[in-house]
LOLUMKE-155725 format. One record per residue (C-alpha): residue in three letters; x, y, z. Coordinates in steps of 0.2 Angstrom, whole numbers, plus 5000, padded with zeros to 4 digits. Layout:
% LOLUMKE-155725
type, east, north, up
Ala, X, Y, Z .
...
This chain:
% LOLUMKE-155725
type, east, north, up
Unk, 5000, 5000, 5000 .
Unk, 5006, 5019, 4996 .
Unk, 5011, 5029, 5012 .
Unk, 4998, 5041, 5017 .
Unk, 4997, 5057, 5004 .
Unk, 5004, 5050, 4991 .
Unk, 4993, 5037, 4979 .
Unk, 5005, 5031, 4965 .
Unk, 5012, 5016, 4965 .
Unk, 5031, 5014, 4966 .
Unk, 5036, 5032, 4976 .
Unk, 5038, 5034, 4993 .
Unk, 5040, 5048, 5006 .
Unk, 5058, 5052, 5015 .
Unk, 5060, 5067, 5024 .
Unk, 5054, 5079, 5008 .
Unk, 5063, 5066, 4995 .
Unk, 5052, 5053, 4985 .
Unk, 5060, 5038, 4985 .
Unk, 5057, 5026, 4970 .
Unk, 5052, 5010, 4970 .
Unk, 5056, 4999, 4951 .
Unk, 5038, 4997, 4945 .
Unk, 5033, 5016, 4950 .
Unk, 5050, 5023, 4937 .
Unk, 5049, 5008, 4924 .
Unk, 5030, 5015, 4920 .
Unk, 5036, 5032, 4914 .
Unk, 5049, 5025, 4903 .
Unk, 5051, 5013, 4889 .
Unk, 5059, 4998, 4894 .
Unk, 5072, 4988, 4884 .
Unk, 5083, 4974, 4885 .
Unk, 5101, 4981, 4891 .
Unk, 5115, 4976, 4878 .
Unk, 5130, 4968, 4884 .
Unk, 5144, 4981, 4890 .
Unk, 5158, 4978, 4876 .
Unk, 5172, 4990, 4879 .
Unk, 5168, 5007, 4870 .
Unk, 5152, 5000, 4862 .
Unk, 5137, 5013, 4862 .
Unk, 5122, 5005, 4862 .
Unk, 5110, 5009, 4848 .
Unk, 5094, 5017, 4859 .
Unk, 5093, 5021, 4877 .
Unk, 5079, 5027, 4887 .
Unk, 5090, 5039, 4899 .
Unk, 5107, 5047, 4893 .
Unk, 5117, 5053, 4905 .
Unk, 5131, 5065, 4900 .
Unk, 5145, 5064, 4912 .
Unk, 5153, 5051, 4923 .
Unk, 5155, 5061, 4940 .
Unk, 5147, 5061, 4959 .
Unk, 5132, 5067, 4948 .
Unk, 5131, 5057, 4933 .
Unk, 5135, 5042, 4942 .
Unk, 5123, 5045, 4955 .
Unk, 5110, 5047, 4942 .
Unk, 5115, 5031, 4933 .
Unk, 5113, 5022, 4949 .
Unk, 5096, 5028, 4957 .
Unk, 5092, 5025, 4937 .
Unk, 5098, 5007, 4938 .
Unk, 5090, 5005, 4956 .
Unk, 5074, 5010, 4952 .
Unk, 5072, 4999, 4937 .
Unk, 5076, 5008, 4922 .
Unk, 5084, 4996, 4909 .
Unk, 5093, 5005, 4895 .
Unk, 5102, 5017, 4906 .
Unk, 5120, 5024, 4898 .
Unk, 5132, 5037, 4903 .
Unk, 5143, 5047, 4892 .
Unk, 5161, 5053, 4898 .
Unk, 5170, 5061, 4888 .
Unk, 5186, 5056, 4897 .
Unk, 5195, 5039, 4899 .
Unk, 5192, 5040, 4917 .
Unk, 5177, 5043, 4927 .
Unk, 5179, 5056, 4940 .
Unk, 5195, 5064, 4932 .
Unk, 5187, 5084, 4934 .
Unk, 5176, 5090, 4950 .
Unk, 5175, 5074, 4956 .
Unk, 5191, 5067, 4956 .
Unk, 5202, 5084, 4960 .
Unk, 5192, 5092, 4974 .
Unk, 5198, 5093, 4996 .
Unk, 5185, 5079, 4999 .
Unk, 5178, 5087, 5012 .
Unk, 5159, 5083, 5020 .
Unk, 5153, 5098, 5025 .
Unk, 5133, 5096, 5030 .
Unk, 5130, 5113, 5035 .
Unk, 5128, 5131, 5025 .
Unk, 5117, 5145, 5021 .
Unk, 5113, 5139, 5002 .
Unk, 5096, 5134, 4999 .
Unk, 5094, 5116, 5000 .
Unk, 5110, 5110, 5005 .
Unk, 5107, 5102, 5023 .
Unk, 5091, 5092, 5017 .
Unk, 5104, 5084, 5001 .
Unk, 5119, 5081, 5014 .
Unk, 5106, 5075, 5025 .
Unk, 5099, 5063, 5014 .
Unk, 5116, 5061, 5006 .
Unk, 5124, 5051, 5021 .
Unk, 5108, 5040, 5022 .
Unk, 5113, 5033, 5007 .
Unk, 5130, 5034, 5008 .
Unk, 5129, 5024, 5024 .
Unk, 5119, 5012, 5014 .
Unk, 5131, 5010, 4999 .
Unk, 5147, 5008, 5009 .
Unk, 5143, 5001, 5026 .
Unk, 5157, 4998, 5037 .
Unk, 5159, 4980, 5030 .
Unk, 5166, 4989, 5014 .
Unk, 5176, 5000, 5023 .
Unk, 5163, 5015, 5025 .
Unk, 5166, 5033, 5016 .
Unk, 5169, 5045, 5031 .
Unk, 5183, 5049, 5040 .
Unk, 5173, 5058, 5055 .
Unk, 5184, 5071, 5060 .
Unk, 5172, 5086, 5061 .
Unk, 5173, 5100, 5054 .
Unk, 5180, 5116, 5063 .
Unk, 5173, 5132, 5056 .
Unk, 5182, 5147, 5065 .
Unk, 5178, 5166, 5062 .
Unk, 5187, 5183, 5071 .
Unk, 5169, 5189, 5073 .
Unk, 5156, 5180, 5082 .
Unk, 5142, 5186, 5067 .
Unk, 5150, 5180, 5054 .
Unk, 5143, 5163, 5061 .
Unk, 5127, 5169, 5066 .
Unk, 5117, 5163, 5051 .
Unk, 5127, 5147, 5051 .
Unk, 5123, 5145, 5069 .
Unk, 5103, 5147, 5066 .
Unk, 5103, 5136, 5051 .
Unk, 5112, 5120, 5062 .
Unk, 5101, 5125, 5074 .
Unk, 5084, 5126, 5064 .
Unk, 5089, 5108, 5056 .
Unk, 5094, 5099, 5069 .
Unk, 5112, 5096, 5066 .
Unk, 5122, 5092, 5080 .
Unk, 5134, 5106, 5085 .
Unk, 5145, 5114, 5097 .
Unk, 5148, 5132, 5100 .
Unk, 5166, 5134, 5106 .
Unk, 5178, 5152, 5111 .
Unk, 5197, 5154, 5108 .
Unk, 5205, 5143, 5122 .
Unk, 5195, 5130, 5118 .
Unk, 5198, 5132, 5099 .
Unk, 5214, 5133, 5102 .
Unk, 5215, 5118, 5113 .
Unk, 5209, 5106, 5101 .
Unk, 5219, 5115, 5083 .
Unk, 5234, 5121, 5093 .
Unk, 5240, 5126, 5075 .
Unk, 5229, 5141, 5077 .
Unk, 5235, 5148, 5093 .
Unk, 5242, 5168, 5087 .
Unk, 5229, 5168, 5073 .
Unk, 5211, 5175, 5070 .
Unk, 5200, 5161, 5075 .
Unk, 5192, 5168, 5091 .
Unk, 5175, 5162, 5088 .
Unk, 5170, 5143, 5083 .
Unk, 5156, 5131, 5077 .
Unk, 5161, 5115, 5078 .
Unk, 5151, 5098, 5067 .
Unk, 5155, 5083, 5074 .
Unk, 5146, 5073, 5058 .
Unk, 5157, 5081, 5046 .
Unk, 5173, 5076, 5041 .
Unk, 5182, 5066, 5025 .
Unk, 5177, 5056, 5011 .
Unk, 5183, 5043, 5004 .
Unk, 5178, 5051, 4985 .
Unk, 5186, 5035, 4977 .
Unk, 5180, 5023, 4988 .
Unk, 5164, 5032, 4983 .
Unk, 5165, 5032, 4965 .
Unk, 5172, 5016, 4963 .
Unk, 5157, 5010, 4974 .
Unk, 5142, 5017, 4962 .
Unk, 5150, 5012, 4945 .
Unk, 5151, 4994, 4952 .
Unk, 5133, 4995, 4958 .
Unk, 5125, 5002, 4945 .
Unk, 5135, 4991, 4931 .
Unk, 5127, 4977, 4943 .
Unk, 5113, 4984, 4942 .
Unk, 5111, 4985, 4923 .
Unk, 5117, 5005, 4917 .
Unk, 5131, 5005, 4904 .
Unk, 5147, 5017, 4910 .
Unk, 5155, 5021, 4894 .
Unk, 5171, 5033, 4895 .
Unk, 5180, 5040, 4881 .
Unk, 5166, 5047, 4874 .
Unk, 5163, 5065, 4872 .
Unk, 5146, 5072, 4867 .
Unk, 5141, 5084, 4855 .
Unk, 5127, 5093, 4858 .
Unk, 5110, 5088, 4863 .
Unk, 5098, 5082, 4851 .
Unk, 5078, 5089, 4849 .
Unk, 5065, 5091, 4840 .
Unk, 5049, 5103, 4841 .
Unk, 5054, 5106, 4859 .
Unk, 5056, 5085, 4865 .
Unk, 5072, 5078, 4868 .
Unk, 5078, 5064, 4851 .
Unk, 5096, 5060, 4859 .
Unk, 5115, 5065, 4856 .
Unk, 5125, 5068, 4846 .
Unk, 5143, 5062, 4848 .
Unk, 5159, 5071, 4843 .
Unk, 5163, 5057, 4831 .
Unk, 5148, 5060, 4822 .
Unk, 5138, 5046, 4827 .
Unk, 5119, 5049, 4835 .
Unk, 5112, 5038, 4850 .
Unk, 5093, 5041, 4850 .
Unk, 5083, 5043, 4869 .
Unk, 5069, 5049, 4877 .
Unk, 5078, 5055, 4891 .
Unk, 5095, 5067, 4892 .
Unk, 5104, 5071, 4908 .
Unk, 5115, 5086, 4910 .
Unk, 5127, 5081, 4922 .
Unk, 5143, 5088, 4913 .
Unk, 5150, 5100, 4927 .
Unk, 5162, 5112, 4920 .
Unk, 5154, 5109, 4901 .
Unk, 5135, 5108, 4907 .
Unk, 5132, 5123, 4902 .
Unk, 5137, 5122, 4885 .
Unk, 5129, 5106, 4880 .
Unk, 5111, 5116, 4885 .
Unk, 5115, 5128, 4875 .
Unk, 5119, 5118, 4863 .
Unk, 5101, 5113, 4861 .
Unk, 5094, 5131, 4866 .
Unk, 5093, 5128, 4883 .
Unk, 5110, 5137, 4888 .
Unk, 5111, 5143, 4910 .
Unk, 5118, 5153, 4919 .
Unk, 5132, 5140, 4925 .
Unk, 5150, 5147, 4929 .
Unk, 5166, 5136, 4931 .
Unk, 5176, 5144, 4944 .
Unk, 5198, 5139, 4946 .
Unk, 5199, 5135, 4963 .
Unk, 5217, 5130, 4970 .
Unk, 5222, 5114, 4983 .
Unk, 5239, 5114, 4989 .
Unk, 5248, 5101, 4999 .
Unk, 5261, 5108, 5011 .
Unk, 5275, 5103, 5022 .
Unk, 5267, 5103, 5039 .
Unk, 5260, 5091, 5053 .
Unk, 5242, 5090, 5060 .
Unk, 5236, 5076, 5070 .
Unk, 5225, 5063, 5061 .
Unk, 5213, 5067, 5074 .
Unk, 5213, 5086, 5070 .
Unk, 5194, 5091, 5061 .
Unk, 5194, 5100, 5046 .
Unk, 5195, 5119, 5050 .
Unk, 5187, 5132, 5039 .
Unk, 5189, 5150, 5041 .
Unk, 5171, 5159, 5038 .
Unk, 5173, 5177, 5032 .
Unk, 5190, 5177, 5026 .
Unk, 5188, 5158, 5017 .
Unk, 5202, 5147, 5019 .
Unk, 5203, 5130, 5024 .
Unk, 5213, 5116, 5029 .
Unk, 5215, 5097, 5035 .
Unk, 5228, 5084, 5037 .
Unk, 5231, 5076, 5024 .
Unk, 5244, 5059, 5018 .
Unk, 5259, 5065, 5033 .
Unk, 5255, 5084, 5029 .
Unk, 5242, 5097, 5025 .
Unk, 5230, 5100, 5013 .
Unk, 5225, 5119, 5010 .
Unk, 5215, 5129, 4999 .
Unk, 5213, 5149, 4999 .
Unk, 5194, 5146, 4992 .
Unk, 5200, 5158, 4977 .
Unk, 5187, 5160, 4961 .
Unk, 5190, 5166, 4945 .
Unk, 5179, 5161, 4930 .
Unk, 5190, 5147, 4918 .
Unk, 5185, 5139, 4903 .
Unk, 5182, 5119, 4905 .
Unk, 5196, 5107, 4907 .
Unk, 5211, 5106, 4917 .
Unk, 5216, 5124, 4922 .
Unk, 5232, 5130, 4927 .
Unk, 5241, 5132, 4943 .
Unk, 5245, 5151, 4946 .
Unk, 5257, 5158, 4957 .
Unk, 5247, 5171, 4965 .
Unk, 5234, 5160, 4971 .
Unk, 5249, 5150, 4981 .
Unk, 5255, 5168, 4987 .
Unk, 5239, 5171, 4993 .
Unk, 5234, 5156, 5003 .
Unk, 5251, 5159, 5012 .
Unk, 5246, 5175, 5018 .
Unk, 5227, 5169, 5024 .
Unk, 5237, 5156, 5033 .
Unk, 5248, 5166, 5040 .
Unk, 5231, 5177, 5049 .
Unk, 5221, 5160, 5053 .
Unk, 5236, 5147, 5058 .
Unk, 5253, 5156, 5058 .
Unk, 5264, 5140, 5057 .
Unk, 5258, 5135, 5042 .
Unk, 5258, 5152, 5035 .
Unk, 5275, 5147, 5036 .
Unk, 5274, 5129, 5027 .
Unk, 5283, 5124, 5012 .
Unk, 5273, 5117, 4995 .
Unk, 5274, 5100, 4992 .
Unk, 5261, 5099, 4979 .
Unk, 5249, 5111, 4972 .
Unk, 5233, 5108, 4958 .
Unk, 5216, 5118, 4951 .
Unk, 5202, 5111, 4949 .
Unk, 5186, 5119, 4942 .
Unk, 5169, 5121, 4953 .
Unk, 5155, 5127, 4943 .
Unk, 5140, 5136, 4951 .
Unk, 5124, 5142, 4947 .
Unk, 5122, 5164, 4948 .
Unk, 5113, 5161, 4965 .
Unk, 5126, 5144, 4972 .
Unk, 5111, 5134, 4976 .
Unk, 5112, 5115, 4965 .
Unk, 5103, 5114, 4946 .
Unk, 5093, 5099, 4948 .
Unk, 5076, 5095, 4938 .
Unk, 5068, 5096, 4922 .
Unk, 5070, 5112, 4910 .
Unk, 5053, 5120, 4905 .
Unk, 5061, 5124, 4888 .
Unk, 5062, 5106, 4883 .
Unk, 5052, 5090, 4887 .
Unk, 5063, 5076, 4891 .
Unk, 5081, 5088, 4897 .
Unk, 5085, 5086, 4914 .
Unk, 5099, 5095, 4923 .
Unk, 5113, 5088, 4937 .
Unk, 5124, 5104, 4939 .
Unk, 5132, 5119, 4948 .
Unk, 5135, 5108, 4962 .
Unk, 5149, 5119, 4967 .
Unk, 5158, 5113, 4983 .
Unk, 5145, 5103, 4988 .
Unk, 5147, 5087, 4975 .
Unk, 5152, 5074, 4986 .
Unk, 5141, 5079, 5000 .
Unk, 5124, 5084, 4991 .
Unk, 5127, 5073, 4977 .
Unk, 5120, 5058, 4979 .
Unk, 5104, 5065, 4987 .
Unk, 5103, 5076, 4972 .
Unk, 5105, 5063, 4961 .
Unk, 5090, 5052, 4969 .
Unk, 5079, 5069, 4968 .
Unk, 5083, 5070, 4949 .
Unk, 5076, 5052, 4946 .
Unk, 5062, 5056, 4955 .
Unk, 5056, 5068, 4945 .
Unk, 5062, 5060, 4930 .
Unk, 5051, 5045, 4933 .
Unk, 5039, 5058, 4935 .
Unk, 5038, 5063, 4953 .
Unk, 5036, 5079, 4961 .
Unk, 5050, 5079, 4978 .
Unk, 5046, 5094, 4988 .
Unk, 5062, 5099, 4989 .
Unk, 5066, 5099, 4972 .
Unk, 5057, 5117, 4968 .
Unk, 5075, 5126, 4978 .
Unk, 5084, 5116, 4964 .
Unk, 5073, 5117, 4948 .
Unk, 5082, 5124, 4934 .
Unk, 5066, 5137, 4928 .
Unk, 5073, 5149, 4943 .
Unk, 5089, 5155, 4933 .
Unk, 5078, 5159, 4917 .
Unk, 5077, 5179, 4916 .
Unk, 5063, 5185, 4927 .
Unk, 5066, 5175, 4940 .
Unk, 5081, 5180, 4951 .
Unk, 5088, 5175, 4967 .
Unk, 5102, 5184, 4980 .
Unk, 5121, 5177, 4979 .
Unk, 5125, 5169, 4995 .
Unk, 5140, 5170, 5002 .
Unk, 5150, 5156, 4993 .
Unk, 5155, 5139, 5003 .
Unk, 5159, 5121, 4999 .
C-alpha cells in the first residue's frame, strides 16, 4: 500500500525526498533489454542518457539502475570517470551552509551513503568534524541558526578551547567557533568506485571515452546525442550532468544557463596536524585546511571564471593562501609546498544545485552547479533528479529546479561555501 498522501504506485516519502520504487519509474519509461557492455560500444537506443561520469552522473545512473530503468548509459568524455570536480576536489563533508537546500541533500546524502558503503566495505567517512572558526562572532550567526533550525548536531566553542583542540591556530584570527562533529572526509574513490560497480550490477552502461556533441531535439522533445565522432544515439531522456561543460551542451540545444566554472586551487604543504585534527574552515576570510597523507591540505577558496578542462596552477593563488594562513594558523603560513593543483567548481548565479527538468524542453533534465557541495549533496541530488524524472514531484526539488535561473526570476548570491 502507498504511504499516506501519496497514491501512485512505486514512490515513497523520506524526509521531503520521493523515493522510488522499480515498478513506479519503469512505468514512465520505455523499457528495453540492456545490451551487453563491450568495451567502448554505444548501444543503439537508450531510454536515459546521461552525459557525464562524475558524483552526479554516476549517482543518476545508479538511482536509474535501482529503480528499474533498463537502458540506462552514461557518456564521459574522458578515459576515466571522476577525472574533473569529482576526482580533483579537498574531499571534504561539510553538511551545513546558508545555500538553499543543502542540509536536506547532505542530510539525505549520508543515508545513502551509509547504505552503499557500510562499514563492511570500509565506510566513506573519515569523522573528524569540521572546525569552522571566524574573528567575529556574526559572521557565524546565520550558520549557527541554520544548524540550529535543522537539527544538526553542534558545538559552539571560544578561543581557548579552539585553540586547545587545533593548537595550529593559537596567534591567529580564530576567536569564535562552530564545531560539526558529523562532518569530516570522504573517501571520494572509495565512493566512486562503489556506484560504477553497483550500477553496472545493476544494469546502466558506464562508457568513458566518449565525448558528446550537443544535445539532440525536435519541436521542443528531447531525440538523443550527438557524439563528437559523428555518430547519434537516440533517447527519450538526456541528463546534464557535465559539470564544467553543462552549460554548454544546454546551450547547445537552446537551453543554455547561467552555469560558471570557477579555478579553485588545493595545495599540499609541508606541515604536521594530527590525524585526529577536524577540518578547520575560516568563515569570512575563506580558507581551509585538513591533514592530509603525513601533511596538509589547504585551499585559499579563490574564484576566478576558467574555461572547462584542466586549468592551470598560478602563482598568485599560492601567494595568497600563504598569507590567509599566516592570519588564521601562523605555522603553516610558514609551510613549504609540496604539491599544488586547480580544479574547476562550477555554480549556478545564486550557488544553490541545478537539479530537475528544463521548462524549455520536454525530456532535458539538469545535474549541475554543484559547486563545493558534489560529494556531499550529490548523491541525494541525484536520487531527487530520478524522482522527478520517473515523474515525481519531491518537495524539495522546487529550491533546485532549473526554471529559477531563466530571466525573470532572480535570486540573492550567498556568500560562497563548499
Amino acid at each position: 500500500m502507498p504511504e499516506a498522501g501519496y497514491e501512485t504506485p512505486g514512490a515513497r516519502q523520506h524526509e521531503g525526498f520521493l523515493v522510488l520504487t522499480a515498478w513506479g519509474c519503469a512505468r514512465r519509461l520505455r523499457c528495453g533489454i540492456l545490451d551487453a557492455c563491450n568495451g567502448g560500444y554505444v548501444m543503439d537506443r537508450a531510454d536515459v542518457i546521461i552525459v557525464g561520469g562524475g558524483i552526479a552522473g554516476l549517482g543518476v545512473a545508479y538511482h536509474l539502475a535501482q529503480a528499474g530503468v533498463r537502458r540506462v548509459l552514461l557518456l564521459e568524455r574522458e578515459a576515466l570517470l571522476a577525472s574533473h570536480s569529482s576526482g580533483r576536489n579537498a574531499a571534504i563533508f561539510r553538511p551545513l551552509d546558508t545555500i538553499p537546500g543543502v542540509v536536506e541533500l547532505a542530510t539525505r546524502s549520508r543515508v545513502l551513503l551509509d547504505a552503499l558503503l557500510d562499514e563492511e566495505r570500509g565506510g566513506w567517512l573519515h569523522q573528524v568534524g569540521l572546525l569552522l572558526v571566524s574573528a567575529l562572532p556574526a559572521e557565524l550567526d546565520d550558520l549557527r541558526e541554520v544548524a540550529q533550525r535543522s537539527g544538526l548536531a553542534h558545538e559552539i566553542m571560544e578561543r581557548q578551547g579552539i585553540e586547545s583542540v587545533v593548537p595550529q591556530l593559537a596567534g591567529g584570527g580564530a576567536a569564535h567557533g562552530l564545531f560539526l562533529p558529523d562532518a569530516g572526509v570522504v573517501d571520494a574513490h572509495a565512493i566512486v568506485t562503489c556506484l560504477a560497480r553497483s550500477a553496472k550490477a545493476a544494469g546502466a552502461r558506464l562508457t568513458t571515452g566518449t565525448a558528446v556533441k550537443r544535445v539532440r531535439t525536435s519541436r521542443g522533445r528531447v531525440e538523443g546525442v550527438e557524439l563528437e565522432n559523428g555518430d547519434r544515439v537516440p533517447a527519450d531522456i538526456v541528463v546534464i550532468a557535465a559539470g564544467a561543460w553543462a552549460s554548454g551542451l544546454g546551450a547547445s540545444c537552446g537551453a543554455e544557463l547561467p552555469l560558471t566554472p570557477l579555478r579553485r586551487h588545493l595545495v599540499q604543504l609541508e606541515a604536521r596536524l594530527a590525524k585526529a585534527t577536524p577540518v578547520v574552515w575560516s568563515v569570512g576570510d575563506e580558507v581551509y585546511f585538513r591533514a592530509e597523507s603525513g601533511g596538509v591540505l589547504a585551499s585559499p577558496c579563490d574564484e576566478e571564471p576558467w574555461p572547462a578542462g584542466v586549468p592551470p596552477v598560478a602563482a598568485a593563488a599560492l601567494e595568497g593562501l600563504a598569507e590567509k594562513l599566516a592570519r588564521l594558523a601562523p605555522p603553516l603560513g610558514r609551510g613549504s609546498v609540496r604539491r599544488a593543483w586547480a580544479c574547476l567548481r562550477t555554480s549556478a548565479s545564486d550557488r544553490a544545485p541545478v537539479a530537475g527538468e528544463d521548462p524549455r524542453v520536454t525530456g532535458l533534465f539538469w545535474l549541475a552547479g554543484l559547486g563545493g557541495y558534489g560529494m556531499t549533496a550529490g548523491m541525494a541530488a541525484a536520487e531527487m533528479v530520478v524522482a522527478l524524472v520517473c515523474g515525481r514531484q519531491p518537495p524539495i526539488a522546487v529550491r533546485s529546479a532549473p526554471a529559477r535561473l531563466l530571466p525573470g526570476a532572480t535570486r540573492s548570491l550567498p556568500v560562497p561555501g563548499g
